[in-house]
C-alpha positions in Angstrom: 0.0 0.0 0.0 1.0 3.3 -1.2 0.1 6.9 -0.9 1.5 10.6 -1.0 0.6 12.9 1.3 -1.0 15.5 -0.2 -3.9 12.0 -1.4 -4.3 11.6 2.6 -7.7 13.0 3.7 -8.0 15.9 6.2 -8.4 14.6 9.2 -8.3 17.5 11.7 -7.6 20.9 11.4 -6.6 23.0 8.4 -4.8 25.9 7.9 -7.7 27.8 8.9 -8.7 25.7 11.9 -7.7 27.1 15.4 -5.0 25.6 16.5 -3.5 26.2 12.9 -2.6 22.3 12.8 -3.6 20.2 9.8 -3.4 16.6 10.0 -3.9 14.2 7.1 -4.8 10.5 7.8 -5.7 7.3 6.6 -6.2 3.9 8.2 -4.1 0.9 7.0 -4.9 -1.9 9.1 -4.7 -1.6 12.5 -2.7 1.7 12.3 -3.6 4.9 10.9 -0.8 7.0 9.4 -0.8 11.2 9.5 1.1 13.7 8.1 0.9 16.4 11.0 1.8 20.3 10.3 2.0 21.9 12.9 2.4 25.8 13.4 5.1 27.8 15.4 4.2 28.6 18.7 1.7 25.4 19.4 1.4 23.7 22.5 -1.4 21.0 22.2 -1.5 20.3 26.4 -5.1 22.6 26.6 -6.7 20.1 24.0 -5.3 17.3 26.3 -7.3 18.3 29.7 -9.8 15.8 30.2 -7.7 12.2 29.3 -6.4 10.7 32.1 -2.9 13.1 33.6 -4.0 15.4 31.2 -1.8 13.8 28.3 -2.4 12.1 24.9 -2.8 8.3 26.0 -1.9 6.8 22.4 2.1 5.9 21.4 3.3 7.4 18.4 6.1 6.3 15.7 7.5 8.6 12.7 10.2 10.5 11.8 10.3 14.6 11.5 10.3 15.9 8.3 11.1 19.4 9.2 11.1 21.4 12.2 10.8 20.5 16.0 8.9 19.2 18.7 9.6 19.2 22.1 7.6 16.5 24.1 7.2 16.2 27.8 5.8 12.8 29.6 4.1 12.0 32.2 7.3 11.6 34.3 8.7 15.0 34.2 10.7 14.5 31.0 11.3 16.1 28.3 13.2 15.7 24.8 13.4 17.4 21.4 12.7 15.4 18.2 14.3 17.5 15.4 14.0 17.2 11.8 15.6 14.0 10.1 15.2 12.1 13.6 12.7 9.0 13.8 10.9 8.9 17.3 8.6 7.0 19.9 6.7 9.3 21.8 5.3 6.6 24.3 1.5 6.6 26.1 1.3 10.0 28.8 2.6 12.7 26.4 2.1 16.4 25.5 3.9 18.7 22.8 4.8 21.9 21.7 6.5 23.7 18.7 9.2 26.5 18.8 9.3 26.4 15.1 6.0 25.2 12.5 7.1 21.4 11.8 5.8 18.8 9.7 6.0 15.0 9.9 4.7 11.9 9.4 3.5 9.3 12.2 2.2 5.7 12.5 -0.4 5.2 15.9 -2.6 2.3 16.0 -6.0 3.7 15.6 -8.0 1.9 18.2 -6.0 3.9 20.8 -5.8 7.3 18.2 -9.2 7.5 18.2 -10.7 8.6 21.3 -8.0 10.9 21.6 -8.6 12.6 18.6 -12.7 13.1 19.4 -11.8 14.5 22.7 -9.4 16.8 21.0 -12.1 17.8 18.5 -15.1 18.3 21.1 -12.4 20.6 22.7 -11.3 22.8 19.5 -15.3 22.9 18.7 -15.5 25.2 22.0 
C-alpha cells in the first residue's frame, strides 16, 4: 500500500482551523498513518485536559520531516525530536513547537481514536 501525502484525507484541522494544525490520515490496518503540520508557537497540552494526567494516552512512531517538537511525559521528561530524527513518543505525552514542523506518524488507531474526538469536542468550544 501506497500513498502521497498531499492524497491523505484531512483529518483534523486545516490551515484555517484554530489551532492552525492540519493533520492528514488514513487507516491501513490496524494503524492509521498522519502527516501532522503543525504551526510555530503550538502547544497541544489545553486540548489534552480531560484524558487521564492530562496527556495524549496513544504511542506514536515517525520520523520529523522538518522542524521540532519538544515533548514532555508524564514523568517530568522532556526531549526534542528535530527534523531528520525518527521517534517513539510513548502513552502520557504532550507537545509543543518553537518552530512550524511537519512530519509523518504511525499510531494504532483503536488507541488514536478517542484521543482525537476528545481533541475535537475541545477545539469545537
Amino acid at each position: 500500500m501506497h500513498k502521497k501525502a498531499e492524497a491523505l484525507e484531512v483529518e483534523m484541522g486545516g490551515r484555517l482551523g484554530k489551532t492552525g494544525m492540519e493533520t492528514k490520515a488514513e487507516e491501513w490496518g490496524d494503524l492509521t498513518i498522519r502527516h501532522i503540520t503543525v504551526p510555530a508557537h503550538n502547544d497541544v497540552t489545553d486540548l489534552l485536559k480531560g484524558l487521564p494526567g492530562d496527556l495524549c494516552q496513544c504511542p506514536h512512531w515517525g520520523l520529523m520531516l522538518s522542524g521540532s517538537i519538544h515533548a514532555r511525559y508524564a514523568d517530568g521528561s522532556e526531549e526534542l525530536t528535530q527534523a531528520g530524527e525518527y521517534y517513539y513518543w510513548p502513552p502520557g505525552h504532550t507537545g509543543w513547537t518553537d518552530e512550524e514542523a511537519s512530519f509523518v506518524e504511525f499510531s494504532p488507531t483503536a488507541q488514536l481514536l478517542p484521543v482525537l474526538e476528545h481533541m475535537a469536542r475541545k477545539m469545537a468550544k
